[in-house]
DRENDO-1510 file (C-alpha; in Angstrom, 1 decimal, always signed):
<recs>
REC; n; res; u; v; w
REC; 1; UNK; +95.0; +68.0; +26.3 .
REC; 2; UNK; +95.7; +71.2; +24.6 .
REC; 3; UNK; +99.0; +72.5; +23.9 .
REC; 4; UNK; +99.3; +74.7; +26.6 .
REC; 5; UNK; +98.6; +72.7; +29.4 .
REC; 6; UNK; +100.5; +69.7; +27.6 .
REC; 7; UNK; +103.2; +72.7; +28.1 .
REC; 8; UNK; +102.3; +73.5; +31.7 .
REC; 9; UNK; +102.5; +69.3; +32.2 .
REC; 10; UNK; +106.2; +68.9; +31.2 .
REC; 11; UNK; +107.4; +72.2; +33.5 .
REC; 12; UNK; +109.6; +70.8; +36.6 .
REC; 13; UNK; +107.5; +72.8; +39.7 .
REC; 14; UNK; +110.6; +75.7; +39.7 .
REC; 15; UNK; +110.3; +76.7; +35.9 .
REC; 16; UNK; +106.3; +76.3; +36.6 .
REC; 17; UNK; +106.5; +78.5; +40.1 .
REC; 18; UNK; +109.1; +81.4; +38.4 .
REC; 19; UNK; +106.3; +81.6; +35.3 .
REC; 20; UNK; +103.5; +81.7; +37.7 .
REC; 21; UNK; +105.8; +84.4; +39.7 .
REC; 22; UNK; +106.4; +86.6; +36.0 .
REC; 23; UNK; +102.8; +85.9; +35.6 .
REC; 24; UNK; +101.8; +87.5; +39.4 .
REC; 25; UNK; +104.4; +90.2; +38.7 .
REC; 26; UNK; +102.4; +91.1; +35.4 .
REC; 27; UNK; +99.3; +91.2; +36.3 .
REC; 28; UNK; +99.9; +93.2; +39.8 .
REC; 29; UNK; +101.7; +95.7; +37.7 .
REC; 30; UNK; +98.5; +96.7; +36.3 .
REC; 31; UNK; +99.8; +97.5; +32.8 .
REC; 32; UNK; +98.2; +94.4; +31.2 .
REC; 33; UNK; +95.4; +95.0; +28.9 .
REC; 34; UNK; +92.0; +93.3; +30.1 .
REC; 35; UNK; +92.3; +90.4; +27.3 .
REC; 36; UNK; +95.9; +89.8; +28.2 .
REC; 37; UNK; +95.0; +89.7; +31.9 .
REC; 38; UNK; +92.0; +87.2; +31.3 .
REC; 39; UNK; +94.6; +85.0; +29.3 .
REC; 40; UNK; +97.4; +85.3; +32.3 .
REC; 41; UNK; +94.7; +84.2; +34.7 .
REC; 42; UNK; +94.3; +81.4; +33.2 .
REC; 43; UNK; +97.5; +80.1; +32.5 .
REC; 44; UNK; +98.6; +81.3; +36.3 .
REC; 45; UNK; +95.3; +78.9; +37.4 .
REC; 46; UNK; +96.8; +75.9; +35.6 .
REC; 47; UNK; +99.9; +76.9; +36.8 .
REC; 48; UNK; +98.9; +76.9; +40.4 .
REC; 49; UNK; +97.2; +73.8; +40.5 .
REC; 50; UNK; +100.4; +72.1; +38.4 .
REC; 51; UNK; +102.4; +73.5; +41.5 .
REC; 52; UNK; +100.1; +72.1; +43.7 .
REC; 53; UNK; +100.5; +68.1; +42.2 .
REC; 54; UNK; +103.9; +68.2; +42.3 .
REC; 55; UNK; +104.4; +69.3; +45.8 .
REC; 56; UNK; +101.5; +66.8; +46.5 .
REC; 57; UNK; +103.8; +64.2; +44.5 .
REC; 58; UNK; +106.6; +65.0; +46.3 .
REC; 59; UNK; +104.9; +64.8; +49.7 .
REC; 60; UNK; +104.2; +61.0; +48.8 .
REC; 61; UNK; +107.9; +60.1; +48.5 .
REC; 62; UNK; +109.1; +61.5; +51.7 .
REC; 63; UNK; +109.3; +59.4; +54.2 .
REC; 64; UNK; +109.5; +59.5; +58.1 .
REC; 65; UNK; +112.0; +57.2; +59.8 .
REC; 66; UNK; +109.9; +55.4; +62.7 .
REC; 67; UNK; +112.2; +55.5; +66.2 .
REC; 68; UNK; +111.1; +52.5; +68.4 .
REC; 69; UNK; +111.5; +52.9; +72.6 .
REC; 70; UNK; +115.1; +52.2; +72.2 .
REC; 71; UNK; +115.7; +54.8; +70.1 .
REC; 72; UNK; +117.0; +52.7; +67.4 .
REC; 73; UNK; +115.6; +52.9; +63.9 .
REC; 74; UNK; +112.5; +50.6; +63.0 .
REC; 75; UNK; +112.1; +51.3; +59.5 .
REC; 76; UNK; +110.1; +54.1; +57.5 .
REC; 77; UNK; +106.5; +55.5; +56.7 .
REC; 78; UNK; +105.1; +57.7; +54.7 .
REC; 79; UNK; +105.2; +61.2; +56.5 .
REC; 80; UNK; +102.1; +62.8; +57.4 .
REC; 81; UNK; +101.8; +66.8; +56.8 .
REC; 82; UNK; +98.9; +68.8; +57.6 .
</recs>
């Protein structure tokens, strides 16, 4: 693992999600030279998919509380989204 994406790995998905939003900001502003905007890019494309894996990780933990006919509570399962 190189050092920026052992970085990008440690970043809690709100410190990785305001980057990637500096990162957006940057590059939309136009005023990045081309080398700098290749390198942004990239970093905002392991960014994104480091986003992604933690909402995915987070989607796993929720859970859905299962209502049997009585309406009483039967227990949980894993929520489906999607």
């Amino acid at each position: 693992m190189t050092d920026a994406a052992a970085k990008i790995a440690d970043l809690s998905f709100e410190d990785a999600l305001a980057r990637l939003e500096t990162i957006v900001s940057r590059l939309e502003s136009g005023q990045a030279p081309l080398e700098e905007s290749i390198t942004l890019y990239e970093e905002g494309a392991r960014l994104k998919a480091h986003c992604e894996d933690r909402l995915k990780a987070a989607q796993l933990r929720v859970e859905k509380i299962v209502v049997g006919p009585d309406g009483s509570a039967k227990g949980v399962e894993p929520a489906e989204f999607g």
